[in-house]
C-alpha positions as CSV (number, residue, x, y, z in Angstrom):
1,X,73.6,-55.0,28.1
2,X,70.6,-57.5,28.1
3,X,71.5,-60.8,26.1
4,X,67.9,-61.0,25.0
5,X,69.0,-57.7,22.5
6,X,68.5,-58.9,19.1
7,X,69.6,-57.8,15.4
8,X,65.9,-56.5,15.3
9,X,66.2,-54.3,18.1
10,X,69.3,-52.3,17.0
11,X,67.2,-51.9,13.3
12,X,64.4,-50.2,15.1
13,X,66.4,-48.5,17.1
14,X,68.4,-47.9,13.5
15,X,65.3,-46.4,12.2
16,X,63.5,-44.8,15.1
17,X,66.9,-42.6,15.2
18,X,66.7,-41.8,11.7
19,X,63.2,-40.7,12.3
20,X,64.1,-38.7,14.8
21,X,66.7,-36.7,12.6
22,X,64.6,-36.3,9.6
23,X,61.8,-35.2,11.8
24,X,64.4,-32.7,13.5
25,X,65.4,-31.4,10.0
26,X,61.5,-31.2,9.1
27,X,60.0,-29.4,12.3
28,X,63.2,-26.7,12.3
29,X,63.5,-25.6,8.7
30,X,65.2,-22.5,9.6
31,X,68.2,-24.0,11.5
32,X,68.2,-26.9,8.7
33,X,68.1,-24.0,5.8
34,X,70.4,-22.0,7.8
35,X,73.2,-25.5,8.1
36,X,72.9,-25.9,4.2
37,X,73.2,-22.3,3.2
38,X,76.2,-22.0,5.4
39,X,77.9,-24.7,3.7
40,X,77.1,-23.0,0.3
41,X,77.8,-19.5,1.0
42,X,81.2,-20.4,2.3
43,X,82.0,-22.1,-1.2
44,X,80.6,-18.9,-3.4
45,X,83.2,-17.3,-0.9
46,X,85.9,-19.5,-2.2
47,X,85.1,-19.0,-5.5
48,X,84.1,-16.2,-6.4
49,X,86.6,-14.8,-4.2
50,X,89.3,-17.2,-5.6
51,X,88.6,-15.5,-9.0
52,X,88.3,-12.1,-8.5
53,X,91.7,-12.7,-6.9
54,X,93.5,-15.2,-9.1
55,X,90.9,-16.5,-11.9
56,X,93.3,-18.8,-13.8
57,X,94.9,-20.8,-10.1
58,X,91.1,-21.3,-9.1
59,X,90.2,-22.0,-12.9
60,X,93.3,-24.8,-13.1
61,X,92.4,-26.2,-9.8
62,X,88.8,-26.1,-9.4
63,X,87.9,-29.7,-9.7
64,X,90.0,-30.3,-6.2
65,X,88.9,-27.6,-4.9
66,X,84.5,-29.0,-5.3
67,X,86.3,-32.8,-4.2
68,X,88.4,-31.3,-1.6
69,X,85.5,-28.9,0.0
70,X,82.9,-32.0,-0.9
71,X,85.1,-34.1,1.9
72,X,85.5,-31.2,4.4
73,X,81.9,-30.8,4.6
74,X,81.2,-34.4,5.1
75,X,83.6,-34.7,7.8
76,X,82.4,-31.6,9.6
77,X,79.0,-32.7,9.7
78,X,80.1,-36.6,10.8
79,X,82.8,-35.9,12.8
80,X,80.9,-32.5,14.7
81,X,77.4,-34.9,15.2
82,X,78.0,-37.3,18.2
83,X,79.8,-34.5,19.9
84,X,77.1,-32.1,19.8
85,X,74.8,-35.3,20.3
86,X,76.5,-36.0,23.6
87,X,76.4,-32.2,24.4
88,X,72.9,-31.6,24.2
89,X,71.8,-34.5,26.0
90,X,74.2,-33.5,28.9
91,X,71.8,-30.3,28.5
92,X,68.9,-32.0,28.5
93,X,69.7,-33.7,31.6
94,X,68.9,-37.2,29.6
95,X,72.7,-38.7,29.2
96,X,72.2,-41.1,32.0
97,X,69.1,-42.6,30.4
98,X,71.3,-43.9,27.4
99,X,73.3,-45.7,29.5
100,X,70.3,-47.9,30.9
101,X,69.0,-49.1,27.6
102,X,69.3,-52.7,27.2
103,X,71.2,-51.7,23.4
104,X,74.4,-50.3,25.4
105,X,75.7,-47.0,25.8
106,X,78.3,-47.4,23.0
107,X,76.4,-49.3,20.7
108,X,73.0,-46.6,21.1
109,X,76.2,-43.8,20.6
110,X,77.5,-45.8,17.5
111,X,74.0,-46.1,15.6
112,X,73.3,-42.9,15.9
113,X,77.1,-42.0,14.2
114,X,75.5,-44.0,11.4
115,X,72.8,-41.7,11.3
116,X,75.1,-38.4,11.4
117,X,77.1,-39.8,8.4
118,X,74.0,-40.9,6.1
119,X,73.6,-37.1,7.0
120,X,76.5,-35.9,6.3
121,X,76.2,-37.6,2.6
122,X,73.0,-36.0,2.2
123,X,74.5,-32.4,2.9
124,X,77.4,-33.5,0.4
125,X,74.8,-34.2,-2.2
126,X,73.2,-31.0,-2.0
127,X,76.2,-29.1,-1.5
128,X,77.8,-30.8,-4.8
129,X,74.7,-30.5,-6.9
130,X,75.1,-27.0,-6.2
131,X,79.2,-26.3,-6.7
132,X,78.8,-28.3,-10.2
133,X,75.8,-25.8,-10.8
134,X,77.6,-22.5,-10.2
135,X,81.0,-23.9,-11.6
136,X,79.7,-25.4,-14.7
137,X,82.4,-28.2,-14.0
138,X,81.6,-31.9,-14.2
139,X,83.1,-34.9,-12.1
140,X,82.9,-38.1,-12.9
141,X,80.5,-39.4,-10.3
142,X,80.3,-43.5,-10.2
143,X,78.5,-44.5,-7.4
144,X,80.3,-47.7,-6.6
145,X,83.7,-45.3,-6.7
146,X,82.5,-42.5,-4.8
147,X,80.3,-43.8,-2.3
148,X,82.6,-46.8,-0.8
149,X,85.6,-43.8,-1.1
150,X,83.7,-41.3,0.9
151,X,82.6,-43.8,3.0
152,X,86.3,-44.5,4.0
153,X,87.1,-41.2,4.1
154,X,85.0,-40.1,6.0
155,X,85.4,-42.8,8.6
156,X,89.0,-40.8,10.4
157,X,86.8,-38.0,11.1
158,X,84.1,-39.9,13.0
159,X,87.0,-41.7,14.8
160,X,87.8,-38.1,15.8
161,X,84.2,-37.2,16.6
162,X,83.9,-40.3,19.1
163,X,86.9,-39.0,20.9
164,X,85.6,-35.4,21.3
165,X,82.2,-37.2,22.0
166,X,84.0,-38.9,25.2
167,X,85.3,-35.7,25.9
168,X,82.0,-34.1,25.9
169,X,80.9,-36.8,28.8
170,X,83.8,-36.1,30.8
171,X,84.6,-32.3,30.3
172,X,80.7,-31.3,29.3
173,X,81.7,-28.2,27.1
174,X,83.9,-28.9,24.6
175,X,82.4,-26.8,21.6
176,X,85.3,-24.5,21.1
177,X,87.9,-27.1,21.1
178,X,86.0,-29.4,18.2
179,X,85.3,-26.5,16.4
180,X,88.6,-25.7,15.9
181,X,89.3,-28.6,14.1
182,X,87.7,-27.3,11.4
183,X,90.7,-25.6,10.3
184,X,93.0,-28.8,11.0
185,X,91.0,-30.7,8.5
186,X,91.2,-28.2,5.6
187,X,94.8,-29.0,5.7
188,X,94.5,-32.5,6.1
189,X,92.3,-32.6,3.0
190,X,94.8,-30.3,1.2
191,X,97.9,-32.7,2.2
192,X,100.3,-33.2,-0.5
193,X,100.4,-37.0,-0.2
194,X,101.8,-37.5,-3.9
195,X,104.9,-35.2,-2.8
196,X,104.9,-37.0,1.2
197,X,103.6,-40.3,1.1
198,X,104.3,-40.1,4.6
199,X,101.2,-37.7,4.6
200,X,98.9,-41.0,3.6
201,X,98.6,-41.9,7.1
202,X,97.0,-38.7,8.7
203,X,93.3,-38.5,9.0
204,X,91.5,-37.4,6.0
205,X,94.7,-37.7,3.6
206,X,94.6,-40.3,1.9
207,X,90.5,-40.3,1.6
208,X,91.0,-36.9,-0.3
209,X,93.9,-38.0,-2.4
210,X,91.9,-40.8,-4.3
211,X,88.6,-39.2,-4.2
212,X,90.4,-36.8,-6.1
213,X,91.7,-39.5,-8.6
214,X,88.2,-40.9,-8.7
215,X,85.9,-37.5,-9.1
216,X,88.6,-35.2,-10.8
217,X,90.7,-37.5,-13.2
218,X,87.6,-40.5,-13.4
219,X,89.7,-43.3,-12.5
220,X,87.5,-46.2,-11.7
221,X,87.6,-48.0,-7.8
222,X,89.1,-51.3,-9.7
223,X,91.6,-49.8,-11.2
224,X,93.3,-48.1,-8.4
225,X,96.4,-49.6,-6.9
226,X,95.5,-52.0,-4.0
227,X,98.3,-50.7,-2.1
228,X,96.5,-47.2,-2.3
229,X,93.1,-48.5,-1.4
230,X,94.7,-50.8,1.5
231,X,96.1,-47.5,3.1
232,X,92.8,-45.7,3.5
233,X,91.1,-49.1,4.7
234,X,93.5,-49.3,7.4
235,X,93.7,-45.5,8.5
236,X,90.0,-45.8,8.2
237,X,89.6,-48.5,10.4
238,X,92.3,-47.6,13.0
239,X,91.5,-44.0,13.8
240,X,87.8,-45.7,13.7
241,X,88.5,-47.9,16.6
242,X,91.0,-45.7,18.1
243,X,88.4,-43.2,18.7
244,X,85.9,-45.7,19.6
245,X,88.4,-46.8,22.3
246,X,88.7,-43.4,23.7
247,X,85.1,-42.8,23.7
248,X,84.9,-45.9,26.0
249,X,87.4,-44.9,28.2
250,X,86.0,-41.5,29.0
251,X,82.7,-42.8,29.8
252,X,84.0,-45.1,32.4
253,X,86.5,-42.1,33.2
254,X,83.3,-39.5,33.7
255,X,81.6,-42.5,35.7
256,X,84.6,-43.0,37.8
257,X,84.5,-39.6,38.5
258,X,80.9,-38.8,39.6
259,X,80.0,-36.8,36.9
260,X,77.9,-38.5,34.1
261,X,74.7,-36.2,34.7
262,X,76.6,-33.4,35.8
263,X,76.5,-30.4,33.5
């Protein structure tokens, strides 16, 4: 990477990326209508299969089941975007380009995850407007709770992402294997970590656990336990950079190997 890079040149390259996905969203309105009304017809499964089944355990539980399905759909969309990202450049036949911009391979990678997870907050607005619609239930919805929360949260998942994203450069199709992860985070999410503290130090846990303190019961970001809020910093963190690390190595793995614009 060129020393000459500046703080300027990652904040266009910041924006021109999230030009590029708003402009993606824009010029393919059925693929984009199509990704938010999958997210909500799944939910309207949920519930209104939940209570033609059992009404009064999906009645008593519905405000963790919105928080709960809020998260999983954030961490689908953050954790899912750098892999498909890496995938459909591979495609394109336009992966070895990254790696010659003067920004750095990882770093390009890295600001376009910020990108996929200002996305994936987008899709969880949307999709929450419309659960609290249908359901008729209120949250509690503090912005300077929720927002650093989710943030943190979400953070395991794209940890995740980066290390099916370096699996993507080395293996090219991994598509079946991240998809099935989908399922392994609905029980992550659904963890009882106030039974198994334990459980506080898997991906995903402990995010869920206190958004559900902060949405569902309205207790405030300053008055939660620091012990609580130090967990999910460091398993946010951690799985952040132990993902990262990963990412890394496969790259220099599929370099190694002769097959960074094979596909």
């Amino acid at each position: 990477m060129s020393t000459d890079v500046t703080l300027a040149d990652y904040t266009r390259f910041f924006r021109a990326s999230a030009r590029k996905t708003v402009l993606l969203l824009v010029r393919y309105p059925v693929n984009t209508l199509s990704q938010v009304g999958t997210l909500i017809l799944v939910f309207f499964v949920i519930f209104y299969g939940g209570r033609a089944v059992a009404p009064a355990a999906i009645d008593d539980s519905l405000s963790g089941i919105i928080v709960g399905y809020l998260l999983w759909s954030m961490a689908i969309a953050a954790y899912s975007g750098l892999s498909w990202a890496v995938t459909r450049e591979a495609q394109w036949g336009t992966l070895e380009q990254l790696f010659m911009s003067p920004l750095g391979f990882g770093r390009v990678m890295a600001t376009k995850t910020v990108v996929n997870v200002l996305e994936s907050f987008l899709w969880g607005a949307i999709t929450l407007a419309v659960m609290l619609v249908v359901t008729g239930r209120s949250l509690a919805l503090d912005p300077f709770t929720v927002v650093p929360l989710g943030a943190l949260a979400v953070a395991p998942a794209v940890g995740i992402g980066f290390v099916f994203g370096g699996l993507a450069i080395r293996f090219k199709r991994v598509e079946n294997a991240f998809q099935l992860l989908q399922f392994v985070f609905i029980a992550l999410i659904a963890a009882p970590v106030g039974d198994y503290p334990l459980l506080k130090w898997l991906p995903l846990a402990q995010g869920s656990h206190l958004l559900q303190r902060a949405m569902a019961d309205g207790v405030p970001l300053t008055r939660m336990p620091a012990g609580e809020l130090g967990v999910l910093v460091v398993t946010a963190v951690g799985y952040l950079a132990v993902g990262y690390a990963a990412f890394h190595y496969c790259q220099r793995w599929a370099r190694r190997a002769g097959v960074m614009g094979h596909y």
